[in-house]
C-alpha positions as CSV (number, residue, x, y, z in Angstrom):
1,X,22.6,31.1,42.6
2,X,26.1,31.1,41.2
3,X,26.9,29.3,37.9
4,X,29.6,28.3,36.3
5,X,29.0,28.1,32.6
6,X,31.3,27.0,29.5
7,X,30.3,28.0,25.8
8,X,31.4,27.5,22.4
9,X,32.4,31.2,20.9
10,X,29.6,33.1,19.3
11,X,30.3,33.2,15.8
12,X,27.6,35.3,13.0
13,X,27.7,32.4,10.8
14,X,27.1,30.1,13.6
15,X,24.6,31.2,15.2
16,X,23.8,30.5,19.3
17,X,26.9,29.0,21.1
18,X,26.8,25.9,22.5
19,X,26.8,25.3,26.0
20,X,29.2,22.0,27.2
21,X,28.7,23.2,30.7
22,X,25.9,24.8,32.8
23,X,26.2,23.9,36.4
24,X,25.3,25.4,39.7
25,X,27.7,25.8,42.3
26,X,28.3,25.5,45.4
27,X,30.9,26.8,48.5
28,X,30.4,22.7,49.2
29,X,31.9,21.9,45.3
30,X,35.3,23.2,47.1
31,X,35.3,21.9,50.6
32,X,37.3,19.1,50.4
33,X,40.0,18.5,48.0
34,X,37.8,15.4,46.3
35,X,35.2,17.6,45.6
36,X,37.1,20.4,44.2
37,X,39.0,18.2,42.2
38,X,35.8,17.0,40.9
39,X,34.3,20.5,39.6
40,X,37.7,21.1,38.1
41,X,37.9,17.9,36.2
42,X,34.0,18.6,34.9
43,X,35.2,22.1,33.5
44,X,38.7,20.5,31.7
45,X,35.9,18.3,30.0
46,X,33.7,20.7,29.0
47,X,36.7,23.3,27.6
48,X,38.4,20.5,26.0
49,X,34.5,19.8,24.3
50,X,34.0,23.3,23.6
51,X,37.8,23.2,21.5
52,X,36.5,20.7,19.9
53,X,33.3,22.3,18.6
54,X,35.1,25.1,17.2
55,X,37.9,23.4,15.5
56,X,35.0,21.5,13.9
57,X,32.5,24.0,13.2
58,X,29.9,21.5,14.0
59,X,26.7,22.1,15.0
60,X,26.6,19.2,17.6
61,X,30.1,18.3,19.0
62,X,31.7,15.0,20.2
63,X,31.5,15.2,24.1
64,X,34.1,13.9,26.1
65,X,31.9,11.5,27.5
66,X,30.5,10.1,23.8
67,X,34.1,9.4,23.3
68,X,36.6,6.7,24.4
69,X,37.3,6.7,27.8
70,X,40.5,8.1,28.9
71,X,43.1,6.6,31.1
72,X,42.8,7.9,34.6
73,X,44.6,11.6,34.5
74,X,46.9,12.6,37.5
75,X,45.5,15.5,39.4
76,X,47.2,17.3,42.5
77,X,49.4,13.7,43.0
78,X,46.5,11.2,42.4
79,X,45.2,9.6,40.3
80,X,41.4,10.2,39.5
81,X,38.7,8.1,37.6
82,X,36.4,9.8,35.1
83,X,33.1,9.5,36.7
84,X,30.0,8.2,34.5
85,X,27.9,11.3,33.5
């Protein structure tokens, strides 16, 4: 099944990488423009998470959705809610 992953980089010092996003996908995750928007909104998370991680050098970084919730983003002309993980 196709995947669409998003890791930390792998660094000697630091060991595995850390995976923000593992997902399988679907044709049906870009049928509609909802949907797509969806799966794109899920990887912008998980690269903005994964930045994160490496500017920290943590072991365990601060996931989008363990922060503060952000003000709903405009995407292709609407606006969009962050869904609850």
């Amino acid at each position: 099944m196709p995947r669409i992953m998003v890791t930390t980089e792998v660094r000697p010092s630091q060991g595995e990488p850390t995976v923000l996003l593992d997902e399988q996908v679907h044709s049906v995750h870009l049928s509609t423009r909802h949907a797509s928007t969806q799966l794109i909104e899920r990887i912008a998370w998980a690269i903005v998470d994964a930045e994160h991680a490496e500017a920290k050098g943590a072991d365990k970084p601060v996931l989008a959705r363990d922060r503060a919730p952000a003000r709903p983003r405009a995407i292709g002309g609407r606006r969009t809610q962050r869904l609850a993980a």
